[in-house]
C-alpha positions in Angstrom: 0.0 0.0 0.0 1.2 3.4 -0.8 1.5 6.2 2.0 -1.7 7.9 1.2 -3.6 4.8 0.5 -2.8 3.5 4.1 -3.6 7.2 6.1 -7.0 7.0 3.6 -7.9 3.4 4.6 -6.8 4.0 8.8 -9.4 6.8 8.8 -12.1 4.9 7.3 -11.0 2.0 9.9 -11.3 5.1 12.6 -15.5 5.0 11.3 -15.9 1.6 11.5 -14.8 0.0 8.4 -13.7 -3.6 8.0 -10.7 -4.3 5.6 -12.2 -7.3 3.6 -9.3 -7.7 0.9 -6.2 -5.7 -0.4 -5.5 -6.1 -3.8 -1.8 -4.6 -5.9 -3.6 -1.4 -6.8 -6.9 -1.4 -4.4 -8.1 -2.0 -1.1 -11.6 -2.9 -0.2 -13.5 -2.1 2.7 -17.1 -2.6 4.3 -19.5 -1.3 7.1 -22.7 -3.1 6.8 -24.1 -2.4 3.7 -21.7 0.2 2.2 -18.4 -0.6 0.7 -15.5 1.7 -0.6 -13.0 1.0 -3.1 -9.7 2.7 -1.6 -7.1 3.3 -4.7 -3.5 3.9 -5.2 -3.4 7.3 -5.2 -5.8 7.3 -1.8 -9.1 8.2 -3.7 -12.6 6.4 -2.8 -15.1 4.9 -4.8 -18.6 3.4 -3.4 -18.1 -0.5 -4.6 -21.6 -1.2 -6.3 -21.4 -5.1 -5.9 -19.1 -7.0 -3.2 -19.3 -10.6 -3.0 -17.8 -11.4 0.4 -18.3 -14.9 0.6 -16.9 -16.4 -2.3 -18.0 -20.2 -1.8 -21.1 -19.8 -4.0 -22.2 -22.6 -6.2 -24.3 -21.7 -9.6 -26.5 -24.4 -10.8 -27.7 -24.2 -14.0 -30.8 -24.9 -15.8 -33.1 -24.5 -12.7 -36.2 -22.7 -13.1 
């Protein structure tokens, strides 16, 4: 993580955030149902769609 990326992610910790995964070039974060996107250059995005929980099985053909 780059300088500003970590001072950006300790102050959304410092609301409550939980780190859920950090990525080469971002970091993700989540507070119940609102999740941020923390980039390089310390910038934040609201992550539409975050699949925590990635043991989920797709069955096909069902109606």
């Amino acid at each position: 993580m780059t300088p500003i990326q970590t001072q950006t992610v300790n102050t959304l910790k410092s609301e409550g955030f939980q780190v859920v995964e950090i990525n080469r070039d971002i970091v993700r974060l989540i507070k119940g149902a609102d999740a941020r996107l923390v980039r390089r250059d310390g910038t934040q995005k609201r992550a539409q769609h975050m699949v925590v929980d990635t043991k989920v099985a797709v069955i096909r053909g069902c109606v």
